[in-house]
Wavefront OBJ file of the C-alpha trace (Angstrom):
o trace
v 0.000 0.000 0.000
v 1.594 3.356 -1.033
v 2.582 5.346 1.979
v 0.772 8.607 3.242
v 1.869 11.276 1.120
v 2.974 14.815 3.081
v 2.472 16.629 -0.465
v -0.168 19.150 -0.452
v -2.710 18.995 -3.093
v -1.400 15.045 -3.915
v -3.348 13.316 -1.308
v -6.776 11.675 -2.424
v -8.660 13.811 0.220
v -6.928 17.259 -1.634
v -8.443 16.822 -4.174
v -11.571 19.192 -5.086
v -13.663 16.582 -6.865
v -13.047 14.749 -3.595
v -15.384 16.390 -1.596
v -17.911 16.899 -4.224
v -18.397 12.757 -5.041
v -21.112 11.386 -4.279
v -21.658 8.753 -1.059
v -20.777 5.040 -2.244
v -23.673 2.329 -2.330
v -22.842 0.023 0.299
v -24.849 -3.375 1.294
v -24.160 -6.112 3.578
v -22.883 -9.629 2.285
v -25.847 -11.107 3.091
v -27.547 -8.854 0.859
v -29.034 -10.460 -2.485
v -27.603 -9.965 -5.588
v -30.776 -9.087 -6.950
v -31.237 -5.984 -4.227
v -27.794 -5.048 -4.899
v -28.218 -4.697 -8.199
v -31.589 -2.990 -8.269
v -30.063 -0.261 -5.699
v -27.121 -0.110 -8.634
v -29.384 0.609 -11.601
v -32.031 3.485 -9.438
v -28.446 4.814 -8.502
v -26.589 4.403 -11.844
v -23.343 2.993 -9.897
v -21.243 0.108 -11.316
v -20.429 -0.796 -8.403
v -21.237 -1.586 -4.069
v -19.297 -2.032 -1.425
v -19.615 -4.610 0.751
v -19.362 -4.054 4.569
v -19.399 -6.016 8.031
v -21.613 -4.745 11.134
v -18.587 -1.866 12.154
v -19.028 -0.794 8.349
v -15.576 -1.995 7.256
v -15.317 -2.900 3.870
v -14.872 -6.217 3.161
v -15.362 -6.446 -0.365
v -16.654 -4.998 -3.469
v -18.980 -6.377 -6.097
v -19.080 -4.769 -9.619
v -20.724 -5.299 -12.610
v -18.167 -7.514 -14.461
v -18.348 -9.542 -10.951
v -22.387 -10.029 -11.735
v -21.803 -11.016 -15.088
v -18.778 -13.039 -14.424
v -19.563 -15.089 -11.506
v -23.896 -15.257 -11.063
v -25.165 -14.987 -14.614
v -21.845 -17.156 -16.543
v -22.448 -19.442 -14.009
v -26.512 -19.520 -14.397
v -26.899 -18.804 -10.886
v -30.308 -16.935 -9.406
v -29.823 -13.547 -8.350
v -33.000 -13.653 -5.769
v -30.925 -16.598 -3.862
v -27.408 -15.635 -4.203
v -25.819 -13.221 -1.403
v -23.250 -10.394 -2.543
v -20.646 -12.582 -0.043
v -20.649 -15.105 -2.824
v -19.786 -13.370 -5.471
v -18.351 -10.544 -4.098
v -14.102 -9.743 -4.476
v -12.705 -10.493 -0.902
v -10.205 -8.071 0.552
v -10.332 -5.375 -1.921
v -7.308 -3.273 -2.077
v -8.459 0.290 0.572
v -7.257 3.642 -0.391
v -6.625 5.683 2.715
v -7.538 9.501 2.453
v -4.037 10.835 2.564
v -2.497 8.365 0.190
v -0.811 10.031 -3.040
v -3.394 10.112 -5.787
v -0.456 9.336 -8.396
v 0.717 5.976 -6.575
v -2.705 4.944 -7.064
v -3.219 5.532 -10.466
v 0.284 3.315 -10.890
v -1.094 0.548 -9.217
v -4.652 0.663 -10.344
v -2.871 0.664 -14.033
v -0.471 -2.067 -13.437
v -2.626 -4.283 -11.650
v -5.583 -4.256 -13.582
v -8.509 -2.935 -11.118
v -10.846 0.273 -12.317
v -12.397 0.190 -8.586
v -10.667 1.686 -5.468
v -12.894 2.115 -2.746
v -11.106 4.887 0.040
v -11.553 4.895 3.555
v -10.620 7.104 6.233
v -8.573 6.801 9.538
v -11.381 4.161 10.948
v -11.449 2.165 8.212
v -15.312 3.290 6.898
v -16.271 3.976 3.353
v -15.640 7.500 2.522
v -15.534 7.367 -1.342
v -14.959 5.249 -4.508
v -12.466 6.423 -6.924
v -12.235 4.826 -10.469
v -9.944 5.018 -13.303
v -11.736 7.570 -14.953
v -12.077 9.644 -11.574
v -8.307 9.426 -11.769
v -8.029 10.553 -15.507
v -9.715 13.264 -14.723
v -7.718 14.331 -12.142
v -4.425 14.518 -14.140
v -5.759 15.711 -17.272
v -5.106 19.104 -16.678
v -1.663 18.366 -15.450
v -0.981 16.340 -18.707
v -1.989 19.329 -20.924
v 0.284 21.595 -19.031
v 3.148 19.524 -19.971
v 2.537 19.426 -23.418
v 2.223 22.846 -23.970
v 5.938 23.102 -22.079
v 7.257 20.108 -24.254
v 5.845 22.418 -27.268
v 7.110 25.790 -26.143
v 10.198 24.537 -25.510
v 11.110 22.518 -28.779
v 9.737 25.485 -30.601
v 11.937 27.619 -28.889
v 15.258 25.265 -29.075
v 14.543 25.401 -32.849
v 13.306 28.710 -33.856
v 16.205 29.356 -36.275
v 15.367 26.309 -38.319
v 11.345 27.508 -37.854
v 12.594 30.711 -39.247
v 14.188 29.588 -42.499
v 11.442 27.231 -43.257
v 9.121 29.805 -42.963
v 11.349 32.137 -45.447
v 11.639 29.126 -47.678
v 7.435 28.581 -47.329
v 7.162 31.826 -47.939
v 9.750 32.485 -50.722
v 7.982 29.374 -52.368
v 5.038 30.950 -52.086
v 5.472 34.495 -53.621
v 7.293 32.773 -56.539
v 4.138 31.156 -57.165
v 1.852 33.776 -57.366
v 4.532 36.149 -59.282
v 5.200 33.026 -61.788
v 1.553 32.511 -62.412
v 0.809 36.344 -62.652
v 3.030 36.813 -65.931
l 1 2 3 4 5 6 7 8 9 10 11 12 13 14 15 16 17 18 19 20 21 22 23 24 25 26 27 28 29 30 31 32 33 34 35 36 37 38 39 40 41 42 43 44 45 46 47 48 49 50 51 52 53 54 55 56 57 58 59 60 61 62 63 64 65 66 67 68 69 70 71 72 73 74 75 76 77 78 79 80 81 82 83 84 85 86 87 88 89 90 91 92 93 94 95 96 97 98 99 100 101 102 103 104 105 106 107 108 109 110 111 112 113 114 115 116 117 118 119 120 121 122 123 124 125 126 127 128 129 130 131 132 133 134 135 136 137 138 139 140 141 142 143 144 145 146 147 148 149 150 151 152 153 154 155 156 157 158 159 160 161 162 163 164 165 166 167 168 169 170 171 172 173 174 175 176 177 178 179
């Protein structure tokens, strides 16, 4: 698990869109699949998280997990509890954890889900992928437009003479074709 970050504006709680997310569904594992997923569509989540009776997570149960492991396997949803199907021991995202070391790990190994919890261990939020896209986007662009400035500016000479040779081109053209 990546280790508490001390840089401001890098921790997962920092972040604006943070505070502004809406509160994870959560259900208990004895909860039918069916219920689950009912409470999923009225909510439009692809996800809920599973918790005990001191509302620790113990695991998660996603979309891909319905389709994966009730209805590939034919099984009912009114009969089948979220603790059967459900992924045990999800990897927890503490509040002050470094929003970039999560994004490495969610990329590397393979998970779009990353449910974050606070200093008692209870639900607090449920970042995805996309959430974290989002997040760096604007960092990304900044980059690029240094990357851009800056090879411009190492090679302005050779932008100047192919500019005089565009444009040199250019007026021979139009004086060529006007005689």
């Amino acid at each position: 698990m990546p280790d508490t970050t001390q840089r401001p504006g890098n921790r997962l709680m920092d972040r604006p869109e943070y505070k502004m997310k809406q509160q994870p569904l959560t259900c208990a594992p004895e909860t039918t699949v069916f219920d689950a997923v009912t409470k999923m569509a009225v909510k439009n989540y692809g996800s809920v998280i599973v918790i005990d009776t001191s509302k620790k997570v113990i695991g998660v149960v996603t979309e891909r997990d319905v389709m994966n492991r009730l209805v590939a396997k034919n099984l009912d949803a009114h009969k089948t509890t979220l603790a059967e199907i459900m992924t045990e021991n999800p990897r927890l995202a503490r509040e002050t954890d470094d929003m970039l070391d999560w994004l490495r790990i969610m990329s590397n190994e393979r998970f779009r889900r990353l449910p974050v919890v606070d200093e008692n261990g209870h639900i607090k939020a449920v970042f995805t992928q996309g959430d974290f896209v989002s997040y760096t986007w604007p960092d990304l662009i900044g980059q690029m437009r240094s990357m851009a400035t800056a090879t411009v500016t190492k090679n302005w000479p050779f932008f100047l003479i192919g500019g005089g040779v565009a444009l040199y081109s250019l007026l021979m053209v139009v004086v060529l074709r006007s005689m």
